[in-house]
N, C-alpha and C positions, 0 to 999 in steps of 0.2 A: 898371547892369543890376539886376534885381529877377528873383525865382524866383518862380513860381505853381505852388501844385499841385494836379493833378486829375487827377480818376477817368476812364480812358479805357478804356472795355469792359471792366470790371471792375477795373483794373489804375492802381496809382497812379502817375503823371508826377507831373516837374519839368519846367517851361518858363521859361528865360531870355530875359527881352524886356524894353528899356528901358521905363522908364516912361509915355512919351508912348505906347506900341504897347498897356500896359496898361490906360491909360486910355479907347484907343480903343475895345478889344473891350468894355470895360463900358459904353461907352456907345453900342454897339451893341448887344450883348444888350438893356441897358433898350428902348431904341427898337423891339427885335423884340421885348418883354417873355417872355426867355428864361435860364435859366442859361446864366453864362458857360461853365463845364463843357461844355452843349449846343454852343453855340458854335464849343468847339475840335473838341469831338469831328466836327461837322460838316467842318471845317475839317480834321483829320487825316482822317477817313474818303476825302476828296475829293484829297486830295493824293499828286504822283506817287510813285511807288515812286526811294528811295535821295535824297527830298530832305527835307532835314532839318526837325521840325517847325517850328519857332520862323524859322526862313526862310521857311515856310510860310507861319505867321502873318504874318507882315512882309507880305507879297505880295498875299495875302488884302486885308489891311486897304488896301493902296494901290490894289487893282482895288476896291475897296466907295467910297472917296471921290472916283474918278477920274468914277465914275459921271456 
C-alpha cells in the first residue's frame, strides 16, 4: 500500500491504494490531461454516501478499463 495526498474541497486527504490503482489514476489523468487531485475529486464528489474513498477508487478505475 502507498499513501497519496490531496486537497479535496479545500481539505487535505490521505488515500491508501496499491500501487498498481496509483498508477492507474496517473495514467488516466494524463490521458484526460488532468490533475490527479481533479480526478479524485471527481471521483469522491460522485461516490455513494458511507462508501469509503479508496474503495471508491478501486471501483472507479475497474468500471473506466471494463470499458
Amino acid at each position: 500500500m502507498k499513501k497519496i495526498s490531496v486537497s479535496l474541497s479545500g481539505h487535505q486527504t490521505s488515500i491508501s491504494l496499491e500501487p498498481e490503482f496509483i498508477s492507474a489514476l496517473q495514467e488516466i489523468a494524463k490521458t484526460h490531461s488532468i490533475p490527479i487531485a481533479r480526478l479524485i475529486g471527481e471521483i469522491d464528489a460522485n461516490r455513494k454516501i458511507g462508501v469509503n474513498l479508496s474503495s471508491a477508487i478501486r471501483v472507479w478505475i475497474l468500471n473506466y478499463f471494463s470499458k
